[in-house]
C-alpha positions as YAML, in Angstrom:
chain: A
units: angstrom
residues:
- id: 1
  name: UNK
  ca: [36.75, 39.96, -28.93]
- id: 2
  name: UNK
  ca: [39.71, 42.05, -30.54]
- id: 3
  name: UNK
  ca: [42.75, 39.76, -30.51]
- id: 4
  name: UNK
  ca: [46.37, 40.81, -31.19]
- id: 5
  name: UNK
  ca: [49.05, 37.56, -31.94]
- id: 6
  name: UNK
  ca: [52.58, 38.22, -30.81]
- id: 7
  name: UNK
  ca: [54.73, 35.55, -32.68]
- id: 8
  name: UNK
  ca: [57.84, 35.43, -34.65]
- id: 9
  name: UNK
  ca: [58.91, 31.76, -35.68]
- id: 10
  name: UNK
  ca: [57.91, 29.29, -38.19]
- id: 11
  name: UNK
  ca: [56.19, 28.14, -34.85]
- id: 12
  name: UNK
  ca: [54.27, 30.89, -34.24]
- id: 13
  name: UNK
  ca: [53.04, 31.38, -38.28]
- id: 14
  name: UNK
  ca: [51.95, 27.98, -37.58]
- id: 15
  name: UNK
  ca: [49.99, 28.55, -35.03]
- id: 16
  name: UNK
  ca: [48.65, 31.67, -36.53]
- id: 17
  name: UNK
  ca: [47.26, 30.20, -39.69]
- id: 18
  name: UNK
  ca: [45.78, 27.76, -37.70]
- id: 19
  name: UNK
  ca: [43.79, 29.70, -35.72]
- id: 20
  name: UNK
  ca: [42.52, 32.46, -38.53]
- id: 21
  name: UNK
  ca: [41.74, 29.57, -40.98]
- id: 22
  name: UNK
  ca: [40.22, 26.24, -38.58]
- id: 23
  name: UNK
  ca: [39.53, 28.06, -35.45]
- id: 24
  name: UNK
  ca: [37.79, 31.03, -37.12]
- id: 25
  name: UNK
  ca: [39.85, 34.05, -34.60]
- id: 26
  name: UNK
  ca: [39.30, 37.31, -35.70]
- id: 27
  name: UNK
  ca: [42.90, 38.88, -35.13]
- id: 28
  name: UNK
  ca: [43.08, 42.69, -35.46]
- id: 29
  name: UNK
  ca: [46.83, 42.91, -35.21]
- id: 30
  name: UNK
  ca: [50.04, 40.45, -35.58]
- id: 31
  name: UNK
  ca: [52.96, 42.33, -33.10]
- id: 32
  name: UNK
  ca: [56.59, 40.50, -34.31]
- id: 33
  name: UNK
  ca: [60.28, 40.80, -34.08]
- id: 34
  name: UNK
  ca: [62.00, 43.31, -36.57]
- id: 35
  name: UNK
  ca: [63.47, 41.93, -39.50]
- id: 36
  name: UNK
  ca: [66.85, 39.99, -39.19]
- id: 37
  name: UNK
  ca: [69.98, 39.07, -41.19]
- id: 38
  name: UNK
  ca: [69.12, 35.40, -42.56]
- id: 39
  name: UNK
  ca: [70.71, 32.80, -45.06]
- id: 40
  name: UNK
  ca: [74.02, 33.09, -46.73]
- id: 41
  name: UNK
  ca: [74.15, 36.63, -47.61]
- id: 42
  name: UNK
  ca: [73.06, 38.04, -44.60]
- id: 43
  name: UNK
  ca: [69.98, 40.25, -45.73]
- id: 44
  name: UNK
  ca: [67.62, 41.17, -43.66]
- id: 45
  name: UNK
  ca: [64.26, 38.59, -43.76]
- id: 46
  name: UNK
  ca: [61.00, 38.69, -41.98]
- id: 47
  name: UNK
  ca: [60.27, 36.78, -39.56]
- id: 48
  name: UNK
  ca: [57.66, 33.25, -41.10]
- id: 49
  name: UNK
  ca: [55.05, 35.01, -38.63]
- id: 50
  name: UNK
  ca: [55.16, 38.00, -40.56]
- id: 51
  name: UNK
  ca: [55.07, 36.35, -43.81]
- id: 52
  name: UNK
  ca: [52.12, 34.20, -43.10]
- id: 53
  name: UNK
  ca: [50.36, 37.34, -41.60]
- id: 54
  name: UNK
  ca: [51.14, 39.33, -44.46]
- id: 55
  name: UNK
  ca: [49.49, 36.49, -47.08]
- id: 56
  name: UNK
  ca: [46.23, 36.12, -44.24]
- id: 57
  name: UNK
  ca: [45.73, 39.89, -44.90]
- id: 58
  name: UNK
  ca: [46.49, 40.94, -41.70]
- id: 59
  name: UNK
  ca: [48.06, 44.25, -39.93]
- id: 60
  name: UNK
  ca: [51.19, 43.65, -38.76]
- id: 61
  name: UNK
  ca: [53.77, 45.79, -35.95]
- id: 62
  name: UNK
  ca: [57.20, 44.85, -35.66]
- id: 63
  name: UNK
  ca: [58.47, 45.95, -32.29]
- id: 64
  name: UNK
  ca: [62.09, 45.31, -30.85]
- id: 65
  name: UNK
  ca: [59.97, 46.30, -27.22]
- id: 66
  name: UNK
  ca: [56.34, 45.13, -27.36]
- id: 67
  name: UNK
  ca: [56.02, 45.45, -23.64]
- id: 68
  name: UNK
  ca: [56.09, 49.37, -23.86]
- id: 69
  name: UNK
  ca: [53.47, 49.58, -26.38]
- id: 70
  name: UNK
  ca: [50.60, 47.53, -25.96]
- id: 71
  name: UNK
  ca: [48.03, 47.15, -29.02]
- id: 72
  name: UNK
  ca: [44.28, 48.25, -28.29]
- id: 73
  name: UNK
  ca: [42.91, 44.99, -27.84]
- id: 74
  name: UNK
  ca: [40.90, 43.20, -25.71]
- id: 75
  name: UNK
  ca: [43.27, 39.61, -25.10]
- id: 76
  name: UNK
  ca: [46.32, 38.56, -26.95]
- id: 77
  name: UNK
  ca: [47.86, 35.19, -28.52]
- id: 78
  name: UNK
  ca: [51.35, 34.62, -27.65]
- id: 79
  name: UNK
  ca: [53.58, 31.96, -29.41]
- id: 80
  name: UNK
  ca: [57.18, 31.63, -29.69]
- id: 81
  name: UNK
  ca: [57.80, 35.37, -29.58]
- id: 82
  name: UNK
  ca: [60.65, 35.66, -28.42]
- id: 83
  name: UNK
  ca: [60.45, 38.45, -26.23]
- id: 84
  name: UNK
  ca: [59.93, 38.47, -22.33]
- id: 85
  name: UNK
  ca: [56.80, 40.50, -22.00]
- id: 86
  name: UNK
  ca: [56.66, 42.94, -19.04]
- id: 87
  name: UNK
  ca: [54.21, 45.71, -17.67]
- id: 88
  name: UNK
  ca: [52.54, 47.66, -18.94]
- id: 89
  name: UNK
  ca: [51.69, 44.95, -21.78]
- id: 90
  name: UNK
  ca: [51.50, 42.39, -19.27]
- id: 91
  name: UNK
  ca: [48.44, 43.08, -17.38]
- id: 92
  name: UNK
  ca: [46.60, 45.20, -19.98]
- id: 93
  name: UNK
  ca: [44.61, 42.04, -20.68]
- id: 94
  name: UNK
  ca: [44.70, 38.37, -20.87]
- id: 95
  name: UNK
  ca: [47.19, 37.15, -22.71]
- id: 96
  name: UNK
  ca: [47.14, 33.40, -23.46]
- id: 97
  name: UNK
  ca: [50.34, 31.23, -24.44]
- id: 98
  name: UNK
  ca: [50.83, 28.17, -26.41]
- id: 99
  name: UNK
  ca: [53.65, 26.40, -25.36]
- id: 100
  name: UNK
  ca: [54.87, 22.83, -26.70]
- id: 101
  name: UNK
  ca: [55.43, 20.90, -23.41]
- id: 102
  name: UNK
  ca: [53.91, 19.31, -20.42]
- id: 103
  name: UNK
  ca: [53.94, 22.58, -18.06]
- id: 104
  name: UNK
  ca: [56.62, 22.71, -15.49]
- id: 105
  name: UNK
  ca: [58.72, 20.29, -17.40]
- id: 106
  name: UNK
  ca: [60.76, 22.59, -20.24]
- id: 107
  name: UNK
  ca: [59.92, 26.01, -19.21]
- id: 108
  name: UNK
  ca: [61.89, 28.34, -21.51]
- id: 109
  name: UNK
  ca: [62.93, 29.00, -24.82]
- id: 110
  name: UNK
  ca: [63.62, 25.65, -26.51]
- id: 111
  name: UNK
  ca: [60.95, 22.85, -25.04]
- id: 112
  name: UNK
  ca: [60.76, 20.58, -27.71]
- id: 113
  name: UNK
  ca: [64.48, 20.27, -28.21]
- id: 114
  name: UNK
  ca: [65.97, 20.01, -24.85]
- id: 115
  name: UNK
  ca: [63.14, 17.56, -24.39]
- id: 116
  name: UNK
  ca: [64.25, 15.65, -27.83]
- id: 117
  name: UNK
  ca: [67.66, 15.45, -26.39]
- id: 118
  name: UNK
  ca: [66.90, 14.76, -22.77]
- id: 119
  name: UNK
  ca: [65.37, 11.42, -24.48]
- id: 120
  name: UNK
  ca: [61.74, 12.06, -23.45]
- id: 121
  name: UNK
  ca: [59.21, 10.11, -24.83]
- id: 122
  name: UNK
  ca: [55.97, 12.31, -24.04]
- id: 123
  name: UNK
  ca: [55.82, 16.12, -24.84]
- id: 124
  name: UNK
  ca: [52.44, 18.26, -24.66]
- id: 125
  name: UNK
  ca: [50.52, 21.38, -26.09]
- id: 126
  name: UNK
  ca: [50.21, 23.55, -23.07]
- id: 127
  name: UNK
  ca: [47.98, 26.35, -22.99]
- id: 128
  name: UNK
  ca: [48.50, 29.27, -20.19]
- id: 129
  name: UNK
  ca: [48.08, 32.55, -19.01]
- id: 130
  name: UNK
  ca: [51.12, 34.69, -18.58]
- id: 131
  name: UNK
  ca: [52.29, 35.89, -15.88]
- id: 132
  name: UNK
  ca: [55.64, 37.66, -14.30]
- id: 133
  name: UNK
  ca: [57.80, 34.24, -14.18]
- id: 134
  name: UNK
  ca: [58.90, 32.71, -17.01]
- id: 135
  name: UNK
  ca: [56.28, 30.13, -18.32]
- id: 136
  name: UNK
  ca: [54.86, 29.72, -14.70]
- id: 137
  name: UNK
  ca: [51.29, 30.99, -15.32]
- id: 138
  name: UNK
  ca: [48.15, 29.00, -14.69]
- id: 139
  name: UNK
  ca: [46.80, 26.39, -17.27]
- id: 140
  name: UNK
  ca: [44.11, 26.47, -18.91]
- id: 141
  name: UNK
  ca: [44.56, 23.79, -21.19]
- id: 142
  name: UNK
  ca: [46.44, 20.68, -22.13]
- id: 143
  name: UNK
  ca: [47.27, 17.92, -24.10]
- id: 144
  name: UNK
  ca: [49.73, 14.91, -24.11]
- id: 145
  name: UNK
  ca: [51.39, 12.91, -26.70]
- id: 146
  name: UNK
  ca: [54.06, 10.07, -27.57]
- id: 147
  name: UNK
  ca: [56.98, 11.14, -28.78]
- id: 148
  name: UNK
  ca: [57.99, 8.33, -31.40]
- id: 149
  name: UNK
  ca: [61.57, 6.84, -31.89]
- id: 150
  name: UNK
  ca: [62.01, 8.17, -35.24]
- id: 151
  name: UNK
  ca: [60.30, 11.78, -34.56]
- id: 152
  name: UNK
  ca: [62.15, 15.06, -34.76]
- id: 153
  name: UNK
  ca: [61.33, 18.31, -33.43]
- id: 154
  name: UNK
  ca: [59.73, 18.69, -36.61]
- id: 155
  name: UNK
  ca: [57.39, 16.10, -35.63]
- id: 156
  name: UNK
  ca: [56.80, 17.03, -32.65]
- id: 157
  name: UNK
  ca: [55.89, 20.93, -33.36]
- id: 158
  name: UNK
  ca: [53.38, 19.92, -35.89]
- id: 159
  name: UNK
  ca: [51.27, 17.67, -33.13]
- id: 160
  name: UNK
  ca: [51.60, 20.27, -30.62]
- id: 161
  name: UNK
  ca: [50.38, 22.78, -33.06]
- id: 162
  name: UNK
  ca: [47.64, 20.23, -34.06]
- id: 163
  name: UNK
  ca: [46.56, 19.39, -30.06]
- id: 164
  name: UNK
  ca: [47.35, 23.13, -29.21]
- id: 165
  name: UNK
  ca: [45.71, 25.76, -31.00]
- id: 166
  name: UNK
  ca: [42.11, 24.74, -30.43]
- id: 167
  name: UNK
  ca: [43.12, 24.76, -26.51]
- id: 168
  name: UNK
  ca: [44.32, 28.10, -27.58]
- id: 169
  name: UNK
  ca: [40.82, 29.25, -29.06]
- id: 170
  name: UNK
  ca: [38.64, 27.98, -26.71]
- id: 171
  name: UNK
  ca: [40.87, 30.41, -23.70]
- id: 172
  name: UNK
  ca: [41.03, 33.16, -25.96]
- id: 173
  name: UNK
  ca: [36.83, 32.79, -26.41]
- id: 174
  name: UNK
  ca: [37.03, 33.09, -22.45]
- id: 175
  name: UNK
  ca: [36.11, 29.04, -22.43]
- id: 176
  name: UNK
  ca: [38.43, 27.86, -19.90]
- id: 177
  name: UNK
  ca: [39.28, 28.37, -16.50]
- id: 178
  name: UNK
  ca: [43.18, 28.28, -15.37]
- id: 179
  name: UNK
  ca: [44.66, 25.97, -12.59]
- id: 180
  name: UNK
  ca: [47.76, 26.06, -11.27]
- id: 181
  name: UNK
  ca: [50.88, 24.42, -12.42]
- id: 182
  name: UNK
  ca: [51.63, 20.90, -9.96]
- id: 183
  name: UNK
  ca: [55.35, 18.97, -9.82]
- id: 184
  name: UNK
  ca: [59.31, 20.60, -10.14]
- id: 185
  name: UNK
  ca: [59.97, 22.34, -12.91]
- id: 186
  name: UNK
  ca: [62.18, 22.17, -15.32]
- id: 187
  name: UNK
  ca: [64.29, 24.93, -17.87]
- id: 188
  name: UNK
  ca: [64.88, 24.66, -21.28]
- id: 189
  name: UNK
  ca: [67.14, 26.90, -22.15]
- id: 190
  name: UNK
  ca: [68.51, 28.67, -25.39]
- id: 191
  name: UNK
  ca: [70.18, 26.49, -27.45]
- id: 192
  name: UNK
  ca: [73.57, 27.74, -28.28]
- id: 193
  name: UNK
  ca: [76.41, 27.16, -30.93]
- id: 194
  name: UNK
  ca: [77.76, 23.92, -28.52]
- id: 195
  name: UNK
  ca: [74.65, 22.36, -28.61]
- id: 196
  name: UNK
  ca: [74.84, 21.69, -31.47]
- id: 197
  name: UNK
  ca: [78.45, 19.98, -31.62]
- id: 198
  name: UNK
  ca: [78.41, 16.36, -31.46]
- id: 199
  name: UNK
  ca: [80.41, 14.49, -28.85]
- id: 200
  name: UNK
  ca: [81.69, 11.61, -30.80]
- id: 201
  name: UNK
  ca: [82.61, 9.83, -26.91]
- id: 202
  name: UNK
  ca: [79.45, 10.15, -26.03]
- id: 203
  name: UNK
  ca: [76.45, 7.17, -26.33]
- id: 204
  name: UNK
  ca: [75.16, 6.45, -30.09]
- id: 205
  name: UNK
  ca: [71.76, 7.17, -28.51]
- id: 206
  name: UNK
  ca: [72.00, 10.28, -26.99]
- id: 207
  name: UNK
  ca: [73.98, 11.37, -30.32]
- id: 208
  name: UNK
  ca: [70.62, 10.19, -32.19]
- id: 209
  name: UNK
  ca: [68.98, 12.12, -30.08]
- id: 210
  name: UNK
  ca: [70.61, 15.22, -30.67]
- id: 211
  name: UNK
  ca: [70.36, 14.70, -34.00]
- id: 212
  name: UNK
  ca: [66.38, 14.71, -33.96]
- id: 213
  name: UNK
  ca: [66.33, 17.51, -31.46]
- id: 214
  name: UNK
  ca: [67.86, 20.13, -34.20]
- id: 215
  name: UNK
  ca: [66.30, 18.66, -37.36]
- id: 216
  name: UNK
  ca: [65.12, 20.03, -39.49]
- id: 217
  name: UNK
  ca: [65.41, 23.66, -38.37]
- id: 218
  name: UNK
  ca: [68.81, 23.84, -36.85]
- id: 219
  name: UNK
  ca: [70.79, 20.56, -37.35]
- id: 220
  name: UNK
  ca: [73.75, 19.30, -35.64]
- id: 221
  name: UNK
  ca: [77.50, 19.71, -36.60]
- id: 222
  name: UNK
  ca: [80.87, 17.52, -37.03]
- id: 223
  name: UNK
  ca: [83.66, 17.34, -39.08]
- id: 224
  name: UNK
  ca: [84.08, 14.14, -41.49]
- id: 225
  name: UNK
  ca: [87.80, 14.10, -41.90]
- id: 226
  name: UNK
  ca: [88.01, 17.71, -43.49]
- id: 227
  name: UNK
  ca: [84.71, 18.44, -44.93]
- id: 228
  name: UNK
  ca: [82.41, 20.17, -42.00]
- id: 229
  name: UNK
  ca: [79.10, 18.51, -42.04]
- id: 230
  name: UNK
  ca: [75.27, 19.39, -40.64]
- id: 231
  name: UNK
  ca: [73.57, 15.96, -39.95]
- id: 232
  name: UNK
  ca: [69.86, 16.33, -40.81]
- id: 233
  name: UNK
  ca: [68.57, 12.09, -39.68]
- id: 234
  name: UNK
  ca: [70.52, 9.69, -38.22]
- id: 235
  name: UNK
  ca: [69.88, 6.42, -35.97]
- id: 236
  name: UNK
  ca: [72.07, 4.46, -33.79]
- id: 237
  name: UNK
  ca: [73.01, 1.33, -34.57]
- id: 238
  name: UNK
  ca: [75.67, -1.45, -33.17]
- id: 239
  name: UNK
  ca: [79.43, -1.69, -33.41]
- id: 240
  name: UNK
  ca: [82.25, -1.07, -31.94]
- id: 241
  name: UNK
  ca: [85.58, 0.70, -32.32]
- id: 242
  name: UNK
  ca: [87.36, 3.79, -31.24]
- id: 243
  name: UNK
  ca: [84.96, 7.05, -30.73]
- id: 244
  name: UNK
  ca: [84.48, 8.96, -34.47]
- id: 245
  name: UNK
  ca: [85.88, 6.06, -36.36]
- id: 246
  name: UNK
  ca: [84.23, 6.07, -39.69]
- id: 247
  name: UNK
  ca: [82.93, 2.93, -41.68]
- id: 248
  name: UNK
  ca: [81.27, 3.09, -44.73]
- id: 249
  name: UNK
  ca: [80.73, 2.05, -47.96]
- id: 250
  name: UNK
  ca: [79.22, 3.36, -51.50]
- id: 251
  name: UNK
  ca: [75.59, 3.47, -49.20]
- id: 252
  name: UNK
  ca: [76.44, 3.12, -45.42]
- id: 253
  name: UNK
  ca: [77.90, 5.54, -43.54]
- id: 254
  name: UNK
  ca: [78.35, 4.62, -39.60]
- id: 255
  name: UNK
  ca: [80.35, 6.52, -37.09]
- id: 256
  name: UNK
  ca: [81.68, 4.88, -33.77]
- id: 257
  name: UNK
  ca: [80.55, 6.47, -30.24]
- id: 258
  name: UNK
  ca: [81.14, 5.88, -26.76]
- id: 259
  name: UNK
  ca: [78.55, 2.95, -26.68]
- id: 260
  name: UNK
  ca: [77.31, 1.50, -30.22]
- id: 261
  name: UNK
  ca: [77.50, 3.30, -33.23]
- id: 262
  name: UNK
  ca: [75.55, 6.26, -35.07]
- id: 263
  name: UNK
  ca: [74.36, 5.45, -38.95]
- id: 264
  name: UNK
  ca: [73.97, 8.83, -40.67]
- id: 265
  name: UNK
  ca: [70.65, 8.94, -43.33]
- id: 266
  name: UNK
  ca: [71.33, 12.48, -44.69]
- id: 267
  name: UNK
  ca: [73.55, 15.13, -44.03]
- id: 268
  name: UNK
  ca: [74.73, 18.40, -45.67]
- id: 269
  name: UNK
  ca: [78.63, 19.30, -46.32]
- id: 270
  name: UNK
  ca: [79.25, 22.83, -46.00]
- id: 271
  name: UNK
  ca: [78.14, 25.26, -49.20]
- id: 272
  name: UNK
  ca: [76.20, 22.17, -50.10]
- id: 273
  name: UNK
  ca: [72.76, 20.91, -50.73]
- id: 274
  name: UNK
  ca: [71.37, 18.06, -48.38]
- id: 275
  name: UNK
  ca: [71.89, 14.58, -49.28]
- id: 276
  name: UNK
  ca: [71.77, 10.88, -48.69]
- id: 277
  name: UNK
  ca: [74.63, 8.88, -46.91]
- id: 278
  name: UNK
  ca: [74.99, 7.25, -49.93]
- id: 279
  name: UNK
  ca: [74.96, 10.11, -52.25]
- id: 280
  name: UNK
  ca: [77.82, 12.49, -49.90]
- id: 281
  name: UNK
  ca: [80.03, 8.86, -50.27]
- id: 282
  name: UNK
  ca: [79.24, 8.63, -54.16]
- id: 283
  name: UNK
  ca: [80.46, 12.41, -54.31]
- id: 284
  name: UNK
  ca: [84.04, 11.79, -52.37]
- id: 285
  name: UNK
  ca: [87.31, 9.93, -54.35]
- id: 286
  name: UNK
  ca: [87.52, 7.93, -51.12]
- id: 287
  name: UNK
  ca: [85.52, 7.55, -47.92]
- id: 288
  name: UNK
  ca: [86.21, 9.70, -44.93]
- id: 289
  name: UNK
  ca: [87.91, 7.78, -41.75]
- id: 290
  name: UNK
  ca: [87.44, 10.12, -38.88]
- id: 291
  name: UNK
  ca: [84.96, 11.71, -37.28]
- id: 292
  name: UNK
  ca: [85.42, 14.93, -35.28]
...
C-alpha cells in the first residue's frame, strides 16, 4: 500500500510521526502547504509537517493546489491540511481523515477550539473518508474522551492524536468499514482576529474558556491598562466589581467579568517573553487597574 500524507500543522506532523514511527505506515510522499511568512520578522517558514517529514526522511511536495495534481499512490492520509480537496484528487483513491471531534459536532476548520470555547466537556478522534461536503464523509473509526477543567487545546490535540492515529492505520490498511454520520451537525469555523479578543462583560467562565481554547498555539488578547497582553492560562474565580476592573497584588492578578472574576496564571506583554502573574506584576512600578 503506497500512502501519500497531506498535512501542514503542528497537528498534522503529529500525526505523521505517529504513524511512520508506532503504526509502522510506509508513506511514499508528504503533499503540504508552501512555505509562509512566520514569527516577528516575517520570513518565510515551513510548515511543522514539513519539518517533521523532512527529519523522518521522507519526500515531500508543497502544493498551493493539491487537488489538480494527485500523487501516484494507492490511498492518502489527510490531517489538518488546510486545503479543501476537490476532483480529480478526490476520487483517485481513498483518502482517510483524522479529525479531532465527535463527527457531526465541529465540522470545519477549528474543532477543538470552538469546542473548548463552546464549554464542551467530551471531544473525539474521528476517523473518515472524504467526500464532496465538508467533513461529512462516512466513519470508519472513533473514539471519545473527557475534556478536563484545566485542559487546553493543547491537551486535547495530544489525546486525539493518541486515540486517533491507530484508527487512522487500521482504515488506511483497508481494516475498517465506514458508516454513516447520525445527529445535527455542527460548524467550527476559522477562528479569526475577534476571537481572540476578550469580552471583559462577558461570564468569568466562558472567558476561561476562551482562554484554554487558544493556548498554547494562538492565545487570547486584552489590554492591561496600556501594555497589550496575550493570556496563555487563566481560571475563573469569585468576586465582584465593575467588568475589567483589575486587582492584584505582588502574586495575584484577577480581573472582574460579567459574572465572577478571571485569575490570570501567565500571560505575555507585547515584545515580551511569557511569564507568571506574579512575575508581569514584579516587572511594573505599580499594578495595572483596568482591563480592556
Amino acid at each position: 500500500m503506497r500512502v501519500a500524507f497531506f498535512g501542514t500543522s503542528a497537528f498534522a506532523a503529529g500525526a505523521l510521526e505517529r504513524l511512520v514511527r508506532e503504526d509502522g505506515i510506509e508513506i511514499a510522499v508528504v503533499v503540504s502547504q508552501p512555505d509562509r511568512p512566520a514569527g516577528r520578522g516575517r520570513r518565510a517558514a515551513a510548515p511543522p509537517a514539513v519539518t517533521a517529514a523532512v527529519e523522518l526522511g521522507l519526500p515531500v511536495v508543497q502544493e498551493e493546489r493539491a487537488s489538480e495534481a494527485p500523487p501516484d499512490v494507492d490511498a492518502g492520509a489527510v490531517v489538518a491540511f488546510g486545503q479543501i480537496l476537490k476532483p480529480p484528487l478526490l476520487g483517485a483513491y481513498p483518502l482517510f481523515n483524522l479529525h479531532p471531534s465527535p463527527l457531526p459536532l465541529w465540522r470545519g476548520a477549528a474543532p477543538i477550539e470552538r469546542a473548548l470555547m463552546a464549554g464542551d466537556r467530551e471531544s473525539a478522534a474521528a476517523v473518515i473518508e472524504l467526500v464532496a461536503e465538508l467533513d461529512a464523509g462516512p466513519v470508519h473509526g472513533l473514539e471519545r474522551f473527557p475534556i478536563a477543567p484545566a485542559d487546553d487545546a493543547g491537551a486535547v490535540a495530544e489525546r486525539a492524536l493518541e486515540l486517533g492515529v491507530p484508527l487512522l492505520a487500521a482504515a488506511l490498511r483497508g481494516e475498517t468499514s465506514g458508516r454513516p454520520q447520525e445527529g445535527e451537525p455542527t460548524y467550527a469555523h476559522r477562528i479569526e482576529a475577534g476571537d481572540r479578543r476578550i469580552d471583559w462583560s462577558r461570564p468569568a467562565e466562558r472567558i476561561a474558556d476562551q482562554v484554554r481554547a487558544l493556548s498554547p498555539h494562538i492565545g487570547a488578547r486584552a489590554q492591561l491598562d496600556d501594555v497589550p497582553v496575550t493570556l496563555w492560562r487563566a481560571t475563573a474565580a469569585a468576586g465582584d466589581g465593575a467588568a475589567g476592573t483589575v486587582r492584584a497584588d505582588r502574586e495575584q492578578l484577577r480581573i472582574a467579568t460579567g459574572a465572577g472574576a478571571l485569575e490570570v496564571h501567565e500571560l505575555q506583554p507585547a515584545g515580551k517573553r511569557r511569564m507568571t502573574a506574579g512575575e508581569f506584576l514584579r516587572g511594573r512600578q505599580r499594578p495595572p487597574a483596568r482591563a480592556t
